[in-house]
C-alpha positions as CSV (number, residue, x, y, z in Angstrom):
1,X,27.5,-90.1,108.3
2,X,27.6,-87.4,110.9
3,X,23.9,-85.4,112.1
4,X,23.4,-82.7,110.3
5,X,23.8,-79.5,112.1
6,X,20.3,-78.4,112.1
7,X,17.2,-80.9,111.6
8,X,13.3,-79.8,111.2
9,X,10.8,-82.0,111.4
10,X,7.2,-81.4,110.8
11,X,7.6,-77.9,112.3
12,X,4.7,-75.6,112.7
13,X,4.2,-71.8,114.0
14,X,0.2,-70.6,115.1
15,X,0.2,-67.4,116.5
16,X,-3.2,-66.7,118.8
17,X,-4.2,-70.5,118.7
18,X,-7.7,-71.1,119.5
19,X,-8.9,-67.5,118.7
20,X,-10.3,-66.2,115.7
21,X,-7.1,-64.3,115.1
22,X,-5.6,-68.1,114.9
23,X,-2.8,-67.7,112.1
24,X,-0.6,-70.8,111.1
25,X,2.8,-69.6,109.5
26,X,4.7,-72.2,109.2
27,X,2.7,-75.4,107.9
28,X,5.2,-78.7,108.3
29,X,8.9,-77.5,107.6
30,X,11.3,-80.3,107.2
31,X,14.9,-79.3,106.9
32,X,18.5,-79.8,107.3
33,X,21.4,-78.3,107.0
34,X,24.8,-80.1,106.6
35,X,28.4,-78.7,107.6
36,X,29.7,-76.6,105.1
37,X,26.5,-76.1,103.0
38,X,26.0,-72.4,102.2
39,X,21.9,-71.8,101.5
40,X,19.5,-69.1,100.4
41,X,16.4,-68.8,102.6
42,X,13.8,-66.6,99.6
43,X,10.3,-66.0,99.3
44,X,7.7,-63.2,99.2
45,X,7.1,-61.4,102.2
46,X,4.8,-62.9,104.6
47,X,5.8,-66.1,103.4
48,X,7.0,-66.9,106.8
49,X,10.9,-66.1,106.1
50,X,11.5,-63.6,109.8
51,X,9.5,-66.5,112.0
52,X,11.0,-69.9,110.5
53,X,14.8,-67.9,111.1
54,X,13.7,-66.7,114.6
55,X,12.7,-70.1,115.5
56,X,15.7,-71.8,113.9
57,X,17.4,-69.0,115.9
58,X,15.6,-70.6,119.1
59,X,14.2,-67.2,119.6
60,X,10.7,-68.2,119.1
61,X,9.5,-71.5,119.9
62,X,7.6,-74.1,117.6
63,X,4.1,-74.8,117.9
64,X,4.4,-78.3,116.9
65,X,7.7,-80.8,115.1
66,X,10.8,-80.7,116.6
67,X,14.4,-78.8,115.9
68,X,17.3,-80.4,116.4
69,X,20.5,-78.6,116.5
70,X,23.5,-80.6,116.2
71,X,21.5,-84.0,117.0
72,X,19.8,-82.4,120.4
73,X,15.9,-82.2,120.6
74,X,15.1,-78.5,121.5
75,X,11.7,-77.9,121.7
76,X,11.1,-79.1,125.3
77,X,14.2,-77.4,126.9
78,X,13.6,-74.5,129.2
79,X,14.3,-70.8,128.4
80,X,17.8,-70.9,130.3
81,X,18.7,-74.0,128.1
82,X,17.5,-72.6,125.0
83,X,19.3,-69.7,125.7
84,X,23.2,-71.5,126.7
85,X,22.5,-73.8,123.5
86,X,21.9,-70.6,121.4
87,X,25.4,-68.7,122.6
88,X,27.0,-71.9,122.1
89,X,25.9,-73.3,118.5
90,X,24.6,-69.9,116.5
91,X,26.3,-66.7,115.1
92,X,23.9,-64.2,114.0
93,X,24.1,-61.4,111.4
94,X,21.4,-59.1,110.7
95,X,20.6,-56.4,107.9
96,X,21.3,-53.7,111.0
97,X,24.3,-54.7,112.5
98,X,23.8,-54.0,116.2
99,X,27.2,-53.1,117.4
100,X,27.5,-50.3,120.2
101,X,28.7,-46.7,118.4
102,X,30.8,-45.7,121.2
103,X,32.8,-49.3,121.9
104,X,35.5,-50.2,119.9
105,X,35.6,-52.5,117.3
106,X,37.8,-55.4,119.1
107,X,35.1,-54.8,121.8
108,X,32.3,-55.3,119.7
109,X,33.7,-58.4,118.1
110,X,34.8,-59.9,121.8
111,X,31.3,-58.6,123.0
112,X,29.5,-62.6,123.0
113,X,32.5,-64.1,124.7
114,X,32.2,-61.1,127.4
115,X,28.3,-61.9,128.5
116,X,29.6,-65.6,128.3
117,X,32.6,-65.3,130.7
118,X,33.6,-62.0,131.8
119,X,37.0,-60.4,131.2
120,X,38.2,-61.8,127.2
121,X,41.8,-64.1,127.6
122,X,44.4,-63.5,125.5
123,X,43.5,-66.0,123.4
124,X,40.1,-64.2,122.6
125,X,41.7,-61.1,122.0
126,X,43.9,-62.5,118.9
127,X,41.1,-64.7,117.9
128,X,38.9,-61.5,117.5
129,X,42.0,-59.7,115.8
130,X,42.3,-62.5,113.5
131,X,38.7,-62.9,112.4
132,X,39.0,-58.6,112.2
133,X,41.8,-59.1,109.4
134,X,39.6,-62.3,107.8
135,X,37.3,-60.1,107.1
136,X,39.4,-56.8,105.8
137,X,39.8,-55.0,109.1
138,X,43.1,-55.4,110.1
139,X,43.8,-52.5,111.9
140,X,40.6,-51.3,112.8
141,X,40.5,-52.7,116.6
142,X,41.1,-49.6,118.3
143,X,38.5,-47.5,116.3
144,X,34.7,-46.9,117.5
145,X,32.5,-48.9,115.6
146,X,30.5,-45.3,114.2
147,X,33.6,-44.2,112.7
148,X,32.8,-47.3,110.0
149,X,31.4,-47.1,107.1
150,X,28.2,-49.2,106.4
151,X,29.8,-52.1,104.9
152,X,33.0,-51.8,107.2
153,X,30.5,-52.4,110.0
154,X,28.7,-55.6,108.7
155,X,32.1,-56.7,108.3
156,X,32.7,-56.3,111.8
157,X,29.0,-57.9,112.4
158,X,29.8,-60.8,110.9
159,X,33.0,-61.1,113.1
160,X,31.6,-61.1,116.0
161,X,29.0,-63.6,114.8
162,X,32.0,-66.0,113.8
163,X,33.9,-65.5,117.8
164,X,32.6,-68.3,119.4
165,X,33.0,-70.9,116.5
166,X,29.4,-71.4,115.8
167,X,28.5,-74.4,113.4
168,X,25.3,-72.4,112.5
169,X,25.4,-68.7,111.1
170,X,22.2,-67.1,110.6
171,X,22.2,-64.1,108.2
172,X,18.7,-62.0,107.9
173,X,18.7,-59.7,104.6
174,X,22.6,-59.2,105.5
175,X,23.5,-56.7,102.6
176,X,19.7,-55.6,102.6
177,X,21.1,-52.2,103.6
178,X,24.3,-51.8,101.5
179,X,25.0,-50.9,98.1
180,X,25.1,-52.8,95.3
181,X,29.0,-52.7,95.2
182,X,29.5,-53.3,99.3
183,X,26.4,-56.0,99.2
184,X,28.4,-58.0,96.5
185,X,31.2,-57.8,98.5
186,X,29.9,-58.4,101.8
187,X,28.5,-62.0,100.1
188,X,31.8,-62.9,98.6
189,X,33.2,-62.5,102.4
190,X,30.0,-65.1,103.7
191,X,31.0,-67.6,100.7
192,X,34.8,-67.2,102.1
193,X,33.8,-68.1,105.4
194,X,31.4,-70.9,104.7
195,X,34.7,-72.2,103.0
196,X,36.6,-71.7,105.3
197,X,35.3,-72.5,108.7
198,X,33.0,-75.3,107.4
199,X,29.9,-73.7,109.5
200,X,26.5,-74.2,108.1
201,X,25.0,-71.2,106.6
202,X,21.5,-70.1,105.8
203,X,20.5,-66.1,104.8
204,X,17.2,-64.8,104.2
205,X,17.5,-62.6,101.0
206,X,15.1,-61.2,98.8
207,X,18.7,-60.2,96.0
208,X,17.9,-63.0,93.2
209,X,21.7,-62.3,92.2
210,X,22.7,-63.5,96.0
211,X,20.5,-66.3,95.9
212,X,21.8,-67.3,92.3
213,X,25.3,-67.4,94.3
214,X,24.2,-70.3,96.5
215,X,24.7,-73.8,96.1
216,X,21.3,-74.8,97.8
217,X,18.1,-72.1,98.1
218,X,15.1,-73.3,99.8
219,X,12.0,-71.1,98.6
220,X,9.2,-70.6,101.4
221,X,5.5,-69.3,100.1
222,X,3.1,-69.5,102.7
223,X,4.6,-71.2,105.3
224,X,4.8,-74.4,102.9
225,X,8.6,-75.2,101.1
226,X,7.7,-74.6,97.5
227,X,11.3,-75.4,96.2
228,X,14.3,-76.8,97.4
229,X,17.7,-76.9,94.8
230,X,19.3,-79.7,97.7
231,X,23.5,-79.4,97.6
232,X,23.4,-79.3,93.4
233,X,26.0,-76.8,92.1
């Protein structure tokens, strides 16, 4: 059996360690993630939801356990590791999507390979057109991003998330800023992709109807896991 893509063991987050603002967030995660698994990430908030997904992220570092993202130790490796590992191995999507207004959409979806390498190929440019009509945006390359409408956008979020192939996507409160109709909606397109492209895929989201949707949701309350549905339907 293959490593899973992501691996937590005996994780912990203290913020101000040592002071009497000491604060421990996370109290001994242990997780993984398989290809293919799409998961919920609930719990109230300050339960520790933003810091376990920023350090999962490798945006934040762990205080103690280790992460291991597709089989490699992470906690010891040095911000410029950290960093090539993240580009390489994780899409993000957030609830605010982050694209630049005034670029166009095909630039905002090409916009990780660009910091990677420069100048997109050809090949990036109809990968990126080709993830733009996955997602219901054929079409749409040539317009500015703040001509979209709020879903259209996130549509175009996730995209550019999904560019460089990453076997992780993150998604924090993803449709925590849409409608009902367009939140709905943008989910079905996360269970499409999770299909699809076989990447792991955790979101934070407080929608009990969204979590419902998921094969696998992981409750956090305190920085503890309180409840954990595994891979049963």
């Amino acid at each position: 059996m293959s490593d899973p893509v992501l691996r937590l063991e005996g994780l912990r987050k203290v913020y101000n360690p040592g002071t009497p603002q000491e604060q421990e967030v996370l109290r001994g995660i242990n997780l993984s993630l398989a290809r293919g698994e799409l998961t919920a990430l609930i719990g109230p908030s300050g339960s520790g939801k933003s810091t376990l997904l920023n350090v999962i992220g490798l945006l934040d570092s762990p205080s103690a356990g280790e992460l291991y993202l597709m089989g490699r130790p992470t906690r010891d490796l040095n911000d410029e590791a950290r960093t090539r590992l993240r580009n390489e191995a994780i899409g993000f999507v957030f609830q605010f999507h982050h694209l630049i207004s005034a670029f166009s959409v095909l630039d905002n979806v090409l916009m990780p390979l660009m910091i990677r390498h420069g100048k997109p190929s050809t090949a990036d440019v109809r990968l990126a057109e080709q993830l733009l009509a996955q997602v219901g945006l054929e079409g749409y390359a040539g317009k500015r991003a703040g001509q979209l409408s709020g879903g259209q956008q996130q549509r175009v979020a996730i995209a550019r998330a999904l560019i460089t192939r990453p076997p992780l996507l993150l998604a924090d409160e993803p449709t925590g800023n849409l409608d009902t109709r367009t939140a709905e909606q943008v989910f079905e397109l996360f269970r499409e992709i999770n299909r699809e492209f076989g990447c792991a895929v955790l979101v934070v989201t407080h929608d009990p109807r969204l979590s419902a949707n998921c094969r696998r949701s992981i409750e956090l309350v305190d920085g503890h896991i309180v409840r954990d549905t595994g891979t049963t339907p």
